[in-house]
Chimera marker file (.cmm) of the C-alpha trace (Angstrom):
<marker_set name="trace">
<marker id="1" x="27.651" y="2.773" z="-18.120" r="1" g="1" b="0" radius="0.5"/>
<marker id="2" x="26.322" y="-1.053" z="-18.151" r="1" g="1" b="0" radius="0.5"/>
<marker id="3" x="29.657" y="-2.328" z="-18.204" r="1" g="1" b="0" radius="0.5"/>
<marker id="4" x="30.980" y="-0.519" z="-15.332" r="1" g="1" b="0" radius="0.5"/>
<marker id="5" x="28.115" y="-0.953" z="-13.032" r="1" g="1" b="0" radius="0.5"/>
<marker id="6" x="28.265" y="-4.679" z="-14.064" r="1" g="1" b="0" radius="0.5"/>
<marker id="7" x="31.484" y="-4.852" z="-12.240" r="1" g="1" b="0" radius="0.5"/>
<marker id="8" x="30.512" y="-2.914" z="-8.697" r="1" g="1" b="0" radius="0.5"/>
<marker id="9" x="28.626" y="-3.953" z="-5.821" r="1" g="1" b="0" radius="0.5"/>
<marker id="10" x="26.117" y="-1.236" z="-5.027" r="1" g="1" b="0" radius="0.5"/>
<marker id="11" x="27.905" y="0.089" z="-2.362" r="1" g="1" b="0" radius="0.5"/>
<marker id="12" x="31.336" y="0.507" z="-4.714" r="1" g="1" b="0" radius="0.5"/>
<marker id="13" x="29.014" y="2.262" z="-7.631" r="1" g="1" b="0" radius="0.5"/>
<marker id="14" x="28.174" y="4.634" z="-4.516" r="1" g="1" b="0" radius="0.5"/>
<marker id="15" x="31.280" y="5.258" z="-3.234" r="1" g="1" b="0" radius="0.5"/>
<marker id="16" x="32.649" y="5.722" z="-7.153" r="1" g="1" b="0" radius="0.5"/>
<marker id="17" x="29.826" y="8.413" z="-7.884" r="1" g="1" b="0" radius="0.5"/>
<marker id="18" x="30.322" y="9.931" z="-4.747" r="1" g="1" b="0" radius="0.5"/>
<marker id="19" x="33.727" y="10.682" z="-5.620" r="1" g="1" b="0" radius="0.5"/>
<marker id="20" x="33.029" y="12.583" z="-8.936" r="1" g="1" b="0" radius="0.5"/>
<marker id="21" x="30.005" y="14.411" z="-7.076" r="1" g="1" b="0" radius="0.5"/>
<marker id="22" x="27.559" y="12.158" z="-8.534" r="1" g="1" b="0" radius="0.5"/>
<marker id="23" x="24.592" y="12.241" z="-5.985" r="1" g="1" b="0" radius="0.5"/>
<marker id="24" x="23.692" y="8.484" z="-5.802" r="1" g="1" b="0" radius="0.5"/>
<marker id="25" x="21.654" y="6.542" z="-3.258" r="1" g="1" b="0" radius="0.5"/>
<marker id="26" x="20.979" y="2.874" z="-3.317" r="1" g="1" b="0" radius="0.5"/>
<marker id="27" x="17.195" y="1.940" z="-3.498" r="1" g="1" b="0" radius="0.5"/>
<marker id="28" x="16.817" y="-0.859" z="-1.070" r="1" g="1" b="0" radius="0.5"/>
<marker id="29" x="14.164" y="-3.436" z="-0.250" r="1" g="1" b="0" radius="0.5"/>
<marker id="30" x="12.114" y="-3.153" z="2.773" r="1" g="1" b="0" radius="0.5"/>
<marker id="31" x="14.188" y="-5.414" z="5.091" r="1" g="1" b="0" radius="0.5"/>
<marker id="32" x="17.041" y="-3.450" z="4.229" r="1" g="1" b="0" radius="0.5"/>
<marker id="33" x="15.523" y="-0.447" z="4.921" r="1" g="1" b="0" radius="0.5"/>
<marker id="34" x="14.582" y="-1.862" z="7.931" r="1" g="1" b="0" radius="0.5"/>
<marker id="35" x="17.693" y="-1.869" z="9.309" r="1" g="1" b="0" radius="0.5"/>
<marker id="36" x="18.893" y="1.167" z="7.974" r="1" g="1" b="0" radius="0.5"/>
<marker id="37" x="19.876" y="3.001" z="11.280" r="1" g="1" b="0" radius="0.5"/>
<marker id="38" x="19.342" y="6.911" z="9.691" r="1" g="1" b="0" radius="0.5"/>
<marker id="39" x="15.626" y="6.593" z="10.211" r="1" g="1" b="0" radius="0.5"/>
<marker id="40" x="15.428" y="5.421" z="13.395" r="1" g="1" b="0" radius="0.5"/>
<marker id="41" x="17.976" y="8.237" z="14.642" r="1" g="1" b="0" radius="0.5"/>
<marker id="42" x="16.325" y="10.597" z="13.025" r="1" g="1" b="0" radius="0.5"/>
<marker id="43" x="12.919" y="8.857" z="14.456" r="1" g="1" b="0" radius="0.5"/>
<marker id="44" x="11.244" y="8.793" z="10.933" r="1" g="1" b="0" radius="0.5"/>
<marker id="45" x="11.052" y="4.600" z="11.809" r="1" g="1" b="0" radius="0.5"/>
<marker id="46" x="9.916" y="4.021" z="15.948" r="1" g="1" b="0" radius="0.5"/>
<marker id="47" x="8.889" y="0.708" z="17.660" r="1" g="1" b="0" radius="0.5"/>
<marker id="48" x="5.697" y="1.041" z="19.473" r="1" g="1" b="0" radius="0.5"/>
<marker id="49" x="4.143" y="-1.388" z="21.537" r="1" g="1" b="0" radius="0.5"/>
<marker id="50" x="0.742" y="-4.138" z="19.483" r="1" g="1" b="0" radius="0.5"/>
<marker id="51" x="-1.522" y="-5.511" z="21.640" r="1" g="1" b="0" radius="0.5"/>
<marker id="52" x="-1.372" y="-8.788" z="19.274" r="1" g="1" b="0" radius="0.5"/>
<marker id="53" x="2.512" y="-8.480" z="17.747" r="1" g="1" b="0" radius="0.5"/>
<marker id="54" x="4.404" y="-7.219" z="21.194" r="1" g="1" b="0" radius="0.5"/>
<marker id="55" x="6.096" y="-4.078" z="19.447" r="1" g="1" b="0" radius="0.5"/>
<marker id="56" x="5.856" y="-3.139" z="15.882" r="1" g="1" b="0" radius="0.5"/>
<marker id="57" x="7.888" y="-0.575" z="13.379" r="1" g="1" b="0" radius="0.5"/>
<marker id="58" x="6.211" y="2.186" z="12.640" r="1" g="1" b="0" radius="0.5"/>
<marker id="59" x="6.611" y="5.203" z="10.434" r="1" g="1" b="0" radius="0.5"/>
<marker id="60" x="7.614" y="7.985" z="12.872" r="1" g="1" b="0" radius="0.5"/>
<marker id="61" x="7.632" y="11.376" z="12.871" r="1" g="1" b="0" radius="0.5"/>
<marker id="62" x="9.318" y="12.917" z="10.082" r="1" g="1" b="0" radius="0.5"/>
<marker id="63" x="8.803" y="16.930" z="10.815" r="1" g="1" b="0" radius="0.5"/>
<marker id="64" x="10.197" y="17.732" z="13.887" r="1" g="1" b="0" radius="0.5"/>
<marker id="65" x="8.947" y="20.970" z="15.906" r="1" g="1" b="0" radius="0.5"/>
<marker id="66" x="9.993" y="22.980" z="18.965" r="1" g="1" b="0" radius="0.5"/>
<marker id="67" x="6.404" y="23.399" z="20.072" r="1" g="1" b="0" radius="0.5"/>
<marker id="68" x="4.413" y="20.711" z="18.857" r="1" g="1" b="0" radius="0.5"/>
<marker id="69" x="5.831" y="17.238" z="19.262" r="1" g="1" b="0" radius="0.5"/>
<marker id="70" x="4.366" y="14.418" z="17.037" r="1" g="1" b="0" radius="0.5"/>
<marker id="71" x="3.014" y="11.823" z="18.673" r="1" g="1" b="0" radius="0.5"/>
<marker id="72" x="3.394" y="8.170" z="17.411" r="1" g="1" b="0" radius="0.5"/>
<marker id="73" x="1.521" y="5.236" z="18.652" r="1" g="1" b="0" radius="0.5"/>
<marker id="74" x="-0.388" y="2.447" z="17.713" r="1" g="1" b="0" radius="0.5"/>
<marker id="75" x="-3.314" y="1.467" z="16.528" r="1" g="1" b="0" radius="0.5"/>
<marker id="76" x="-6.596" y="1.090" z="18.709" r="1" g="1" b="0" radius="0.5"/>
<marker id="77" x="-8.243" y="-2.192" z="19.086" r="1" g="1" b="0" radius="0.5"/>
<marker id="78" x="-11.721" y="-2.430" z="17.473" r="1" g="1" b="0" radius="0.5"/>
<marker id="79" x="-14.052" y="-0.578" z="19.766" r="1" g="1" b="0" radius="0.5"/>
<marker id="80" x="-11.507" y="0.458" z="22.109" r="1" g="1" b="0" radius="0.5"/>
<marker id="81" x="-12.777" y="3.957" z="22.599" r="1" g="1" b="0" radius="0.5"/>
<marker id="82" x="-16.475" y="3.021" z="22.015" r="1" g="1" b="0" radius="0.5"/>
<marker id="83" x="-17.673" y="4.548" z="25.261" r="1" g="1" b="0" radius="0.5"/>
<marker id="84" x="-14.924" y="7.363" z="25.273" r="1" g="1" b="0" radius="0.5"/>
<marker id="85" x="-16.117" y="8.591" z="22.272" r="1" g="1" b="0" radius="0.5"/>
<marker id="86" x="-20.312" y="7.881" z="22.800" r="1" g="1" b="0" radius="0.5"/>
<marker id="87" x="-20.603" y="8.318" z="25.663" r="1" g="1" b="0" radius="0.5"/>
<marker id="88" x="-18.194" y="11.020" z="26.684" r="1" g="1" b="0" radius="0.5"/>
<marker id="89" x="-18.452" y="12.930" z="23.447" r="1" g="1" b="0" radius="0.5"/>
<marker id="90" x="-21.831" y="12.226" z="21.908" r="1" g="1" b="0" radius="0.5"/>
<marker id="91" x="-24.119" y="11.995" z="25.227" r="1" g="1" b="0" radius="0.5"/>
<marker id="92" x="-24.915" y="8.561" z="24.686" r="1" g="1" b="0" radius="0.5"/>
<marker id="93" x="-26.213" y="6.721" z="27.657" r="1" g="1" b="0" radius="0.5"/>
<marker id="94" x="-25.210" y="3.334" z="28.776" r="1" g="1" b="0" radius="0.5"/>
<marker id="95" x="-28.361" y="1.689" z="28.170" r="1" g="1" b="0" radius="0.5"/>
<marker id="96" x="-28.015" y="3.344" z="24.293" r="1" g="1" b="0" radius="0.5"/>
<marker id="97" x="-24.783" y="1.965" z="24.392" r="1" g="1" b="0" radius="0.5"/>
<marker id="98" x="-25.583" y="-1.350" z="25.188" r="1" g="1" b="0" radius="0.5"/>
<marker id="99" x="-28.405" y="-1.501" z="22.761" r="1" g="1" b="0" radius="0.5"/>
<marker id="100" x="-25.916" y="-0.375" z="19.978" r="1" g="1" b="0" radius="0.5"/>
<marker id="101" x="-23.579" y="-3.137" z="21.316" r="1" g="1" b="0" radius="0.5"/>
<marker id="102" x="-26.514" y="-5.948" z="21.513" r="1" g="1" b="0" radius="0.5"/>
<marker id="103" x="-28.003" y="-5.103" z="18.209" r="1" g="1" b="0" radius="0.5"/>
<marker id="104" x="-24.520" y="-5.669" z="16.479" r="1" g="1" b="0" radius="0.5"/>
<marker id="105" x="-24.109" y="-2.101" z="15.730" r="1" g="1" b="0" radius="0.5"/>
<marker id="106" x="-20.651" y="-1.452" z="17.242" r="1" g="1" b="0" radius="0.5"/>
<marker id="107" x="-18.194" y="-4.269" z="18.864" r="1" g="1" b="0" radius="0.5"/>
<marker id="108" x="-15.453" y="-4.495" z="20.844" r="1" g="1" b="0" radius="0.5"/>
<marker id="109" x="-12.075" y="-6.024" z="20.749" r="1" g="1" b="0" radius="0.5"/>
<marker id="110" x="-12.645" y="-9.321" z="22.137" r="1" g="1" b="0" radius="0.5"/>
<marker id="111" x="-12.959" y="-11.191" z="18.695" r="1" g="1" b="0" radius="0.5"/>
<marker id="112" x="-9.063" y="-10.794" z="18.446" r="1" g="1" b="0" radius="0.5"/>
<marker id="113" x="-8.947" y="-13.328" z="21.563" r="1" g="1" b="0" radius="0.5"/>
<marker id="114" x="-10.100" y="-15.982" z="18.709" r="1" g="1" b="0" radius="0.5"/>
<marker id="115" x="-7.966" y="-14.833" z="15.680" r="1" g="1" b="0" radius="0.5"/>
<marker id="116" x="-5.221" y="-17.914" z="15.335" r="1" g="1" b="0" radius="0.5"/>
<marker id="117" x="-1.122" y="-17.938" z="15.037" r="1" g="1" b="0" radius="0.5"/>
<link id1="1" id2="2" r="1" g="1" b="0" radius="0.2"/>
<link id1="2" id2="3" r="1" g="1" b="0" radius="0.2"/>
<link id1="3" id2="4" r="1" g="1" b="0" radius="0.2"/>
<link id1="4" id2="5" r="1" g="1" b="0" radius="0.2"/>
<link id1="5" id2="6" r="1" g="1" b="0" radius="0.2"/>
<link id1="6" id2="7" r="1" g="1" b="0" radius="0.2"/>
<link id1="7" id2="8" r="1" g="1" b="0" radius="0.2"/>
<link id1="8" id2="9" r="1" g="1" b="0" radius="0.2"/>
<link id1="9" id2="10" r="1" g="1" b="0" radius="0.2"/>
<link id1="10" id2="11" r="1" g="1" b="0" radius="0.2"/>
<link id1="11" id2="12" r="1" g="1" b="0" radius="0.2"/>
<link id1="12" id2="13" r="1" g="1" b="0" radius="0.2"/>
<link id1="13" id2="14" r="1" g="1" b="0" radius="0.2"/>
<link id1="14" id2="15" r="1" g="1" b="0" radius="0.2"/>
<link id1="15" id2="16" r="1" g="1" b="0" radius="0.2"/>
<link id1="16" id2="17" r="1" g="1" b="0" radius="0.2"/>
<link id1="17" id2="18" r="1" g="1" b="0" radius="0.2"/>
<link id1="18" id2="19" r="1" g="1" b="0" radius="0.2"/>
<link id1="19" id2="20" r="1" g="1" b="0" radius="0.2"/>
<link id1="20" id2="21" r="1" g="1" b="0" radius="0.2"/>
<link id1="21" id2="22" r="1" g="1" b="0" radius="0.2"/>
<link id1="22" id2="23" r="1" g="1" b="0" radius="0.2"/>
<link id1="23" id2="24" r="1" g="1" b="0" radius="0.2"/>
<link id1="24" id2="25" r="1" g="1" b="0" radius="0.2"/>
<link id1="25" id2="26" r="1" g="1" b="0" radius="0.2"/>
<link id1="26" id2="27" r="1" g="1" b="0" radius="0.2"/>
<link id1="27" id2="28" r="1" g="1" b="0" radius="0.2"/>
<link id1="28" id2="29" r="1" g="1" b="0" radius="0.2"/>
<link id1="29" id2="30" r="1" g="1" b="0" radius="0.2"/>
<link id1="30" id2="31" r="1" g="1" b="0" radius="0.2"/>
<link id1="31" id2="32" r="1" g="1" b="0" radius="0.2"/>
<link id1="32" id2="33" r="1" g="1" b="0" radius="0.2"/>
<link id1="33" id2="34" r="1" g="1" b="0" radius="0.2"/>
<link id1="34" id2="35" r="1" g="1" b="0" radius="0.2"/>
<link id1="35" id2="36" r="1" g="1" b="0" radius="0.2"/>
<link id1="36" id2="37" r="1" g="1" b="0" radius="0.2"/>
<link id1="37" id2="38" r="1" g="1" b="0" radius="0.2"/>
<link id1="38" id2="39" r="1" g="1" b="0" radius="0.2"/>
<link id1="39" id2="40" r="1" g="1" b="0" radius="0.2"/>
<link id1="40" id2="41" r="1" g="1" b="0" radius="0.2"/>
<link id1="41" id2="42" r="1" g="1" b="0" radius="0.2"/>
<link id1="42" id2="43" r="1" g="1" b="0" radius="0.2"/>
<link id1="43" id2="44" r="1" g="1" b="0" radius="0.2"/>
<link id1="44" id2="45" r="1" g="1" b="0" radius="0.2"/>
<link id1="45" id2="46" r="1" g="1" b="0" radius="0.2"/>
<link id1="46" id2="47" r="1" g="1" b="0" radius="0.2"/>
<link id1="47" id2="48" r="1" g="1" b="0" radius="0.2"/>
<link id1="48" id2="49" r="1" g="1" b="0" radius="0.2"/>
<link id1="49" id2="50" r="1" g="1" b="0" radius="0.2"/>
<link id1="50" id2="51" r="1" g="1" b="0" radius="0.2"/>
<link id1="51" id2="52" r="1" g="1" b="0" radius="0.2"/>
<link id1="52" id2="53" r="1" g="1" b="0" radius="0.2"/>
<link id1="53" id2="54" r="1" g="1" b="0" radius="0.2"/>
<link id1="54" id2="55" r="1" g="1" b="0" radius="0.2"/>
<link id1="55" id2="56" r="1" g="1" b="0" radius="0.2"/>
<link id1="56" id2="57" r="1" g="1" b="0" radius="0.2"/>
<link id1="57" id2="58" r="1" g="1" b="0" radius="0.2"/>
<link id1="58" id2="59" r="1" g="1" b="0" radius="0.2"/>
<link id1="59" id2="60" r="1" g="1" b="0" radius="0.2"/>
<link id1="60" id2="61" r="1" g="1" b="0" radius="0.2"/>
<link id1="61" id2="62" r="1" g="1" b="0" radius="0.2"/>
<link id1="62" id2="63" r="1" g="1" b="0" radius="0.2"/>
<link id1="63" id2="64" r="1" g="1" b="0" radius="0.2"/>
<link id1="64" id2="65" r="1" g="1" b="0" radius="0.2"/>
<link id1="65" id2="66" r="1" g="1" b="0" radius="0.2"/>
<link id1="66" id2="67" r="1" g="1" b="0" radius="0.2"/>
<link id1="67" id2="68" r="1" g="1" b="0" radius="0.2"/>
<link id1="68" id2="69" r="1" g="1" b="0" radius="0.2"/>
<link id1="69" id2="70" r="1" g="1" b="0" radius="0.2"/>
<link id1="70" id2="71" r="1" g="1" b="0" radius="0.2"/>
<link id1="71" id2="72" r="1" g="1" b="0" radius="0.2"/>
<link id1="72" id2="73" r="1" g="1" b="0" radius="0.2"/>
<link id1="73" id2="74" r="1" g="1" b="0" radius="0.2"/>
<link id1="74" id2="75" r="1" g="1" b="0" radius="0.2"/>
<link id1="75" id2="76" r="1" g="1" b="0" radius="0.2"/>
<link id1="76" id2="77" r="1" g="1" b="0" radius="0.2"/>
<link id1="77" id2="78" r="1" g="1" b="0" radius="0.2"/>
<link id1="78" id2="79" r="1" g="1" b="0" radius="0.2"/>
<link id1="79" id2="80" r="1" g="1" b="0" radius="0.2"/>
<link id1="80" id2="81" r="1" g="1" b="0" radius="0.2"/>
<link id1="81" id2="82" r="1" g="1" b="0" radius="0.2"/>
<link id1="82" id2="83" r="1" g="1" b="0" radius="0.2"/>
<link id1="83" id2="84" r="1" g="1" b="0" radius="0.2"/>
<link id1="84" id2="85" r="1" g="1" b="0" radius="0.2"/>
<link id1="85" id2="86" r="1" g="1" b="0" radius="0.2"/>
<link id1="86" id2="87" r="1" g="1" b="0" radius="0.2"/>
<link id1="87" id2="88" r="1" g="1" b="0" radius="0.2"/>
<link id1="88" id2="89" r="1" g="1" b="0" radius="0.2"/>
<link id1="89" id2="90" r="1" g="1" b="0" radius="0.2"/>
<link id1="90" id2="91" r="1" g="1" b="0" radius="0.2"/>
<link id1="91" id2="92" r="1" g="1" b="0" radius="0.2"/>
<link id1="92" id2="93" r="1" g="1" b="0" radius="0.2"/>
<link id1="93" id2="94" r="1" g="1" b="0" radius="0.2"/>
<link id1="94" id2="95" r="1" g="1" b="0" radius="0.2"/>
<link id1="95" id2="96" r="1" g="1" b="0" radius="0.2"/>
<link id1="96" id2="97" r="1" g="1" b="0" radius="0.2"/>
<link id1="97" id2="98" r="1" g="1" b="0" radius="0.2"/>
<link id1="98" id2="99" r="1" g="1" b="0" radius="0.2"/>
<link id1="99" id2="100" r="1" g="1" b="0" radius="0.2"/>
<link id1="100" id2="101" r="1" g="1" b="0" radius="0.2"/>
<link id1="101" id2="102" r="1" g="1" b="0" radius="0.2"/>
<link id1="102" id2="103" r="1" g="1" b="0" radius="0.2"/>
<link id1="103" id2="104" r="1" g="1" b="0" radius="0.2"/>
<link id1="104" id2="105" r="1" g="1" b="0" radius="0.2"/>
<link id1="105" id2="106" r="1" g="1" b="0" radius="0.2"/>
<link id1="106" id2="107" r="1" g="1" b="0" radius="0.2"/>
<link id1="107" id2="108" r="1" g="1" b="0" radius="0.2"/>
<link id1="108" id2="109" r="1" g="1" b="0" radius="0.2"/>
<link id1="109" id2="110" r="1" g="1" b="0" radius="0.2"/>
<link id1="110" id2="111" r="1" g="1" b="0" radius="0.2"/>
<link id1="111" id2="112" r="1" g="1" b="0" radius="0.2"/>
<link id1="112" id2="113" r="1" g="1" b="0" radius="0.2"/>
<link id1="113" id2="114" r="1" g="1" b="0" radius="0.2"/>
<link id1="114" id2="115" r="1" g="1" b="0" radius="0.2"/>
<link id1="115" id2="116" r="1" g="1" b="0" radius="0.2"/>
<link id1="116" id2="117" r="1" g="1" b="0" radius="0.2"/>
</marker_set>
């Protein structure tokens, strides 16, 4: 087996397994799975927008349902729902909320405006 895989690229060795209905698959690195198109038609890879990067790839969504679509986004900013979720939620006032913010208890996003490259 060593000497005839020695000989094939990977895509040969699949094509030569394929045709004695050997299942075979190659196992390839991350860039090249990058640009793999089957995931992103079948929406298991997505671009979504980063407030820092522009857009990013992101694992997608793999089950697919009539009803129920997944929903795929990205990542919230530190504190980016702070008030949503006190205030709106949890019944926190905006003087609470403040406090929490001026006693270095929660924070907000801005610190990103100072990260470098």
């Amino acid at each position: 087996m060593r000497e005839l895989m020695a000989t094939m690229t990977m895509k040969d060795a699949i094509a030569h397994f394929t045709r004695h209905d050997v299942v075979a698959a190659p196992v390839n690195t991350i860039p090249q799975a990058a640009q793999d198109p089957h995931p992103w038609e079948r929406r298991a890879m997505v671009e979504v927008p980063d407030f820092l990067a522009g857009t990013i790839a992101v694992s997608g969504d793999f089950w697919h349902f009539s009803r129920t679509p997944a929903v795929v986004g990205s990542t919230p900013k530190v504190g980016e729902h702070n008030e949503e979720i006190l205030g709106g939620l949890l019944g926190y006032s905006q003087d609470e909320i403040a406090e929490l913010y001026a006693n270095g208890v929660i924070s907000s996003s801005h610190h990103y405006d100072t990260l470098s490259g």
